[in-house]
ZAMARGU-4260 file (C-alpha; in steps of 0.2 Angstrom, whole numbers, plus 5000, padded with zeros to 4 digits):
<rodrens>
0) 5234/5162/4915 | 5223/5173/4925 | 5218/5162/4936 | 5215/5161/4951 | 5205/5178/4951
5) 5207/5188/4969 | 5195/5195/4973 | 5193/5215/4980 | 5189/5218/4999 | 5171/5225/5002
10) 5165/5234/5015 | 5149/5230/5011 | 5141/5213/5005 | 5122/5216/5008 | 5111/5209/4994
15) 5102/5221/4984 | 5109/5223/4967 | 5103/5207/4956 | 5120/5206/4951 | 5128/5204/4968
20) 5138/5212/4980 | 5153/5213/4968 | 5147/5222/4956 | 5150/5238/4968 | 5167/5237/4966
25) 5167/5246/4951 | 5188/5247/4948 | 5189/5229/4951 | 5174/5224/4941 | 5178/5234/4925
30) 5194/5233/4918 | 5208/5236/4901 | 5217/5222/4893 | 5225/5225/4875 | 5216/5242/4874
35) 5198/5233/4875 | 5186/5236/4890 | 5181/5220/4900 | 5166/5220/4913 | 5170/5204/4925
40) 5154/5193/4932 | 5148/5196/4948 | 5136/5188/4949 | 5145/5172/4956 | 5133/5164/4968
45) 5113/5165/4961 | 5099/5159/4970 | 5107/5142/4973 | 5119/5150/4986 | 5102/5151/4998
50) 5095/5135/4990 | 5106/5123/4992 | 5106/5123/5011 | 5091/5130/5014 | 5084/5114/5023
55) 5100/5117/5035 | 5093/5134/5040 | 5073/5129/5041 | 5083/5119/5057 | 5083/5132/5066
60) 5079/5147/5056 | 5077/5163/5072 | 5095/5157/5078 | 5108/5174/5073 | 5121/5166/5080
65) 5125/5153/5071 | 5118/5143/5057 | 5109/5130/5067 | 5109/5124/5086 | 5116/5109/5086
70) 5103/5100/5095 | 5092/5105/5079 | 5103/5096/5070 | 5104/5081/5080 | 5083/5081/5079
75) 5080/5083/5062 | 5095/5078/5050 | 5098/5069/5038 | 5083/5072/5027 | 5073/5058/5027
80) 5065/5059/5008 | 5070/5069/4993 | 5057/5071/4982 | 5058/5080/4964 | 5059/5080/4946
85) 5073/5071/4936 | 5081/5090/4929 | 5085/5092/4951 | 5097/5079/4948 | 5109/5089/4939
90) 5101/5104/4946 | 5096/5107/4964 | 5100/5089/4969 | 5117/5089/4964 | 5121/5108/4970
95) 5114/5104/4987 | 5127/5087/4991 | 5142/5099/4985 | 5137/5112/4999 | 5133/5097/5011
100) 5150/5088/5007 | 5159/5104/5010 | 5152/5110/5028 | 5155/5092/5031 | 5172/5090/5027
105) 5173/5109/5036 | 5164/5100/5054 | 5149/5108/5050 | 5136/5095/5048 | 5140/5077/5053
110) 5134/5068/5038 | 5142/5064/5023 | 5125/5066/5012 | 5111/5075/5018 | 5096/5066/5011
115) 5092/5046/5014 | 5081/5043/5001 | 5078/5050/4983 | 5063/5048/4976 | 5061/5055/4955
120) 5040/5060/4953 | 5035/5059/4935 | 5031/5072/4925 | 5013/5077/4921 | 5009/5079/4903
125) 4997/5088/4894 | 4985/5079/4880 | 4982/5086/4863 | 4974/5082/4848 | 4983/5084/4830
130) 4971/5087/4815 | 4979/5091/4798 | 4973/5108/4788 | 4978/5107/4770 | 4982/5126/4765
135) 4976/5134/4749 | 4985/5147/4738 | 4985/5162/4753 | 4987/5150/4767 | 4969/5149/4773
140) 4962/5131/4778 | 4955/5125/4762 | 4951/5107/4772 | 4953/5095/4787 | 4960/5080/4789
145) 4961/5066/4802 | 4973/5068/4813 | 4984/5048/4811 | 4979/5051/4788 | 4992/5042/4778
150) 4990/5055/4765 | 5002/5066/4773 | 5022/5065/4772 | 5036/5076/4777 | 5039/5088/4768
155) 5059/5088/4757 | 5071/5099/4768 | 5070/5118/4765 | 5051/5118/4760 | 5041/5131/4768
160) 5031/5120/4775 | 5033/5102/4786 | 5021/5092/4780 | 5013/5091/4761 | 5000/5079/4754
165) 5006/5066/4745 | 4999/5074/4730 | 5009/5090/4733 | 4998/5102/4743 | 5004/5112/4758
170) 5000/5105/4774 | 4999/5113/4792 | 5000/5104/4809 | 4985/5106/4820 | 4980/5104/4839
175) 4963/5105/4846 | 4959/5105/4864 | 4950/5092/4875 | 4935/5103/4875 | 4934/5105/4857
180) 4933/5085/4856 | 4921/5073/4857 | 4919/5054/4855 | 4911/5046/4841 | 4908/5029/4839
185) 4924/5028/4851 | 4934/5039/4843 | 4938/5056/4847 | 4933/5067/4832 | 4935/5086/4831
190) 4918/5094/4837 | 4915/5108/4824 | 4927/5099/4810 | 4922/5083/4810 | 4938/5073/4808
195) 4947/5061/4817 | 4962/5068/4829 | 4974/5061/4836 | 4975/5061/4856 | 4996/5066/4859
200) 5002/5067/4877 | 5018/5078/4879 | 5026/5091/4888 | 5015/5105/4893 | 5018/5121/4881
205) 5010/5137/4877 | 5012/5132/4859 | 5001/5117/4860 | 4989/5124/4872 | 4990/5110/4882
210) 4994/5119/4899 | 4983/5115/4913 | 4980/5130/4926 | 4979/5123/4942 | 4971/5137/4947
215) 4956/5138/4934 | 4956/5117/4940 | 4952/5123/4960 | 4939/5135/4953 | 4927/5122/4946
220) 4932/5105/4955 | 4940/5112/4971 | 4957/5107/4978 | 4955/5092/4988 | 4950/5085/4969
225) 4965/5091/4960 | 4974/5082/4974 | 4967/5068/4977 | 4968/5067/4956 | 4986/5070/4955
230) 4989/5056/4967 | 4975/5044/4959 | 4982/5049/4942 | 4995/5033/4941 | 5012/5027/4951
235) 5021/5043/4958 | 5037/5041/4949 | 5029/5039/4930 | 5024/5049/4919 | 5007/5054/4917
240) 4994/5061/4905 | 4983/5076/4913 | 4962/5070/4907 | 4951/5081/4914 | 4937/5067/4912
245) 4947/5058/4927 | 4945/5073/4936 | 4928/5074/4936 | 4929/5055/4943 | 4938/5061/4957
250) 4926/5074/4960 | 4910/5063/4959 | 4921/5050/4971 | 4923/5065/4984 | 4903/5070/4982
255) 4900/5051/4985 | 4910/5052/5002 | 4903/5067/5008 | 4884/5060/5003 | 4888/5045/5016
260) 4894/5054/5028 | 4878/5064/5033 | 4867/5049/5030 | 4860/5044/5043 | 4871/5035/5053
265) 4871/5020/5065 | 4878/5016/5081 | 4877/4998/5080 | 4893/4986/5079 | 4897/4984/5060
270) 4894/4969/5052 | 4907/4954/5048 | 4909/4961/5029 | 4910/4980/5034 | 4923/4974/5047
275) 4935/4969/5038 | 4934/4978/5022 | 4937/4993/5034 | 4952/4985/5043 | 4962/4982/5026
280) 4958/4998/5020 | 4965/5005/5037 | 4980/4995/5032 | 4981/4995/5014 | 4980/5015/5015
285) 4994/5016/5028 | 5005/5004/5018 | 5002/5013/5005 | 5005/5032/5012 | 5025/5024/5019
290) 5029/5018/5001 | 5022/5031/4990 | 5009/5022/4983 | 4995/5036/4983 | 4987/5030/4969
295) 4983/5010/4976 | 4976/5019/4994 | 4965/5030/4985 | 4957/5014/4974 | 4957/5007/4989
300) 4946/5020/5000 | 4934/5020/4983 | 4930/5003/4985 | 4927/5004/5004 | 4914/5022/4999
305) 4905/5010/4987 | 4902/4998/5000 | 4895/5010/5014 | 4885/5019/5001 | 4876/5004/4997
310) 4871/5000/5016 | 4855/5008/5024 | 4863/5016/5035 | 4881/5015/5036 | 4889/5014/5053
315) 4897/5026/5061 | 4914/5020/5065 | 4919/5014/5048 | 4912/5029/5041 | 4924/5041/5056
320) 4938/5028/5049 | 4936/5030/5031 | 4937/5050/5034 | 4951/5048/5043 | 4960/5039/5032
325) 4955/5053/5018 | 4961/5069/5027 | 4980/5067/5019 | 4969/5067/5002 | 4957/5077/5004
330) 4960/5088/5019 | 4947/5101/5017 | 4933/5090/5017 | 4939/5079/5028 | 4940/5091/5039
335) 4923/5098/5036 | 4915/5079/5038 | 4926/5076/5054 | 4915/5093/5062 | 4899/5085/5055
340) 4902/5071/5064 | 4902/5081/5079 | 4921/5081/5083 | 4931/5095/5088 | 4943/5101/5073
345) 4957/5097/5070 | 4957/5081/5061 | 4975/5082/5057 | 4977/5080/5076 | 4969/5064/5078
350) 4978/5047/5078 | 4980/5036/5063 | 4967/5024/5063 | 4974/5004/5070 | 4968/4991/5062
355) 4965/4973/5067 | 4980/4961/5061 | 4967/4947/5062 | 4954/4955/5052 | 4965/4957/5036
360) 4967/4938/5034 | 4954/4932/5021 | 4943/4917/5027 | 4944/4910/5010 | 4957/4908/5000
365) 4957/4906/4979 | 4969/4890/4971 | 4972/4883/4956 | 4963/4867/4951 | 4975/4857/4939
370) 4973/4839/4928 | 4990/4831/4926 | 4998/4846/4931 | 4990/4858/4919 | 4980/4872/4926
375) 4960/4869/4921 | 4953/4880/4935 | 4952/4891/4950 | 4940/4888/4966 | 4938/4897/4983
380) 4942/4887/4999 | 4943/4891/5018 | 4960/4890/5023 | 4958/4875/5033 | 4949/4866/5019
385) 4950/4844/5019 | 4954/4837/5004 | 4936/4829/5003 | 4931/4846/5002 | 4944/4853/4988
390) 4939/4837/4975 | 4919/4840/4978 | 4921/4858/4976 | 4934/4857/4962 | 4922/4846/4952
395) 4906/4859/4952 | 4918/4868/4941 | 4913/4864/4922 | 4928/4864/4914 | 4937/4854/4927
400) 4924/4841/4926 | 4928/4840/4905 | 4946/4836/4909 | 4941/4820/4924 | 4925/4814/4920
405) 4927/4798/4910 | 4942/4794/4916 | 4953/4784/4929 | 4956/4793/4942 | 4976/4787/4950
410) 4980/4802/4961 | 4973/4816/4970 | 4988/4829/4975 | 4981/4844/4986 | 4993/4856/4994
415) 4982/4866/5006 | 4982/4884/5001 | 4992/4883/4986 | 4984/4868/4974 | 4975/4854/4968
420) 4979/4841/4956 | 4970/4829/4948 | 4979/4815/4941 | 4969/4803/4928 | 4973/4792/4915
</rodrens>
């Protein structure tokens, strides 16, 4: 019945008071009804009032005219990716369109929605590990036990406790952290306990002590190696269990890239193989970059470092194109590598390596070997193979020779590229 509320004239609307401009209108904001003091809200517009249009204003942020020139507008709008957790879409996401859909229906802006495409990164757990302490008369750990035992049940609602034995004692939920683990015999087991635990990935909390600092991660491993581990970790948009053993994978991969680049070097024309494995790395990596698929480019540039580290001397242009390809990883040592390589910084303002499109096709290509239509092996051809030469090689394979020999052969079907058939009787 109130409603709508008017609000009072102010003279001044400044920011300043955490609860907003409103709250200096103090005969406006507190008021009688019914012989009862009120105190209306004021704070009506928090911090999504400069969030939800702040990629509007990064357009042209000196401008104190307007909001943004026009011509900014036309340069940069609409956003091209939308990155961020699942919670922004009924947080930040939604907040955002409703501003957007307003200026536009208002002339503002001349889109209907500011962002093209929506992209949902997964969350990043942290890993704990449950043991079970059986409590004694005062509450003190009278033992341990493993972390999966099926002596333990839920305890009946309204006990004191959660879990009990099945034989009645109290029983208390533990978690140890990855440090206090240690595998035995394959399985992880409680370093100063000695029982089994249970490895449990979930949200990161304080009360699990499962929360990873990023900064206490940049202190031992350095931050390339917590990036290029958050983006080797898995698909972008799953979620993911935080190992620090996978870390220190990353880190020995980055030590392995550095060690090749100040090798010794050589100037000579890479061979056939180096060729092309560098070419569709160069691609692969790129591909990879445009669709988000971190985790694939990164494999990728490990196979191509285990190749050049296994060469005398590794030449120089794949290894230049390998730290090229890097630098959105792992900028800071890219960019370290790029100088020792006796370039001037910065490598960020190189071009992105081309690649060959005729390099990236494989000689040699791998079918399936089939007798009457069922598949009894696989065998590398070139791609422009004869016939002749699919049966002679198919037949070196042992299993597909079990399947033919001994028998009439009526009909040899071979598709190049795609298959052979052997059909016998």
């Amino acid at each position: 019945s109130e409603l709508p509320l008017t609000l009072p004239e102010l003279d001044d609307y400044r920011p300043g008071d955490p609860q907003g401009p409103l709250a200096r209108a103090l005969e406006w904001r507190f008021f009688q009804k019914n012989g009862q003091w009120y105190a209306r809200e004021t704070n009506t517009m928090p911090q999504w009032a400069g969030s939800c249009w702040y990629y509007l204003r990064y357009l042209d942020p000196k401008n104190e005219e307007r909001i943004f020139d026009p011509k900014a507008y036309d340069d940069w709008m609409p956003v091209d990716l939308y990155v961020g957790g699942a919670e922004h879409a009924v947080l930040h996401l939604l907040y955002a369109r409703f501003w957007h859909k307003v200026l536009y229906d208002i002339g503002v802006v001349r889109h209907p929605e500011p962002f093209l495409k929506l992209v949902h990164q997964g969350t990043v757990l942290g890993m704990a590990y449950r043991w079970y302490a059986v409590l004694g008369q005062n509450g003190e750990v009278a033992r341990a036990l493993d972390g999966d035992s099926d002596e333990i049940v839920p305890a009946p609602e309204g006990d004191s406790v959660r879990f009990r034995l099945r034989s009645g004692e109290p029983v208390e939920e533990r978690f140890a952290l990855e440090r206090d683990i240690e595998m035995r015999e394959g399985k992880p087991v409680h370093r100063e306990l000695g029982v089994r635990v249970a490895p449990i990935a979930e949200k990161m909390s304080k009360s699990r002590g499962n929360v990873v600092n990023p900064d206490a991660v940049v202190a031992e491993f350095g931050a390339d190696s917590l990036r290029v581990y958050e983006m080797f970790m898995g698909p972008l948009e799953q979620t993911k269990p935080w190992q620090t053993s996978g870390i220190q994978g990353v880190r020995r991969f980055l030590d392995r890239v550095h060690q090749v680049a100040t090798r010794s070097l050589s100037d000579d024309p890479m061979d056939a193989e180096t060729e092309k494995l560098v070419h569709r790395t160069v691609k692969k990596v790129g591909d990879d970059i445009e669709q988000l698929r971190f985790n694939t480019a990164v494999s990728a540039m490990m196979i191509l470092t285990n190749h050049l580290a296994g060469l005398e001397r590794p030449p120089r242009a794949a290894v230049e194109r390998l730290v090229l390809i890097l630098s959105p990883f792992a900028p800071h040592l890219a960019e370290e590598l790029w100088s020792t390589l006796g370039h001037a910084p910065s490598i960020a303002d190189v071009e992105w390596p081309s690649f060959d499109p005729a390099l990236i096709e494989d000689d040699e290509i791998e079918i399936a070997v089939q007798v009457n239509g069922k598949v009894r092996g696989r065998v590398r051809l070139a791609k422009t193979a004869s016939e002749q030469t699919a049966r002679e090689k198919a037949l070196q394979d042992a299993n597909v020779r079990k399947f033919v020999e001994g028998k009439t052969e009526r009909k040899l079907i071979y598709v190049p590229g795609r298959a052979l058939n052997f059909i016998v009787a």
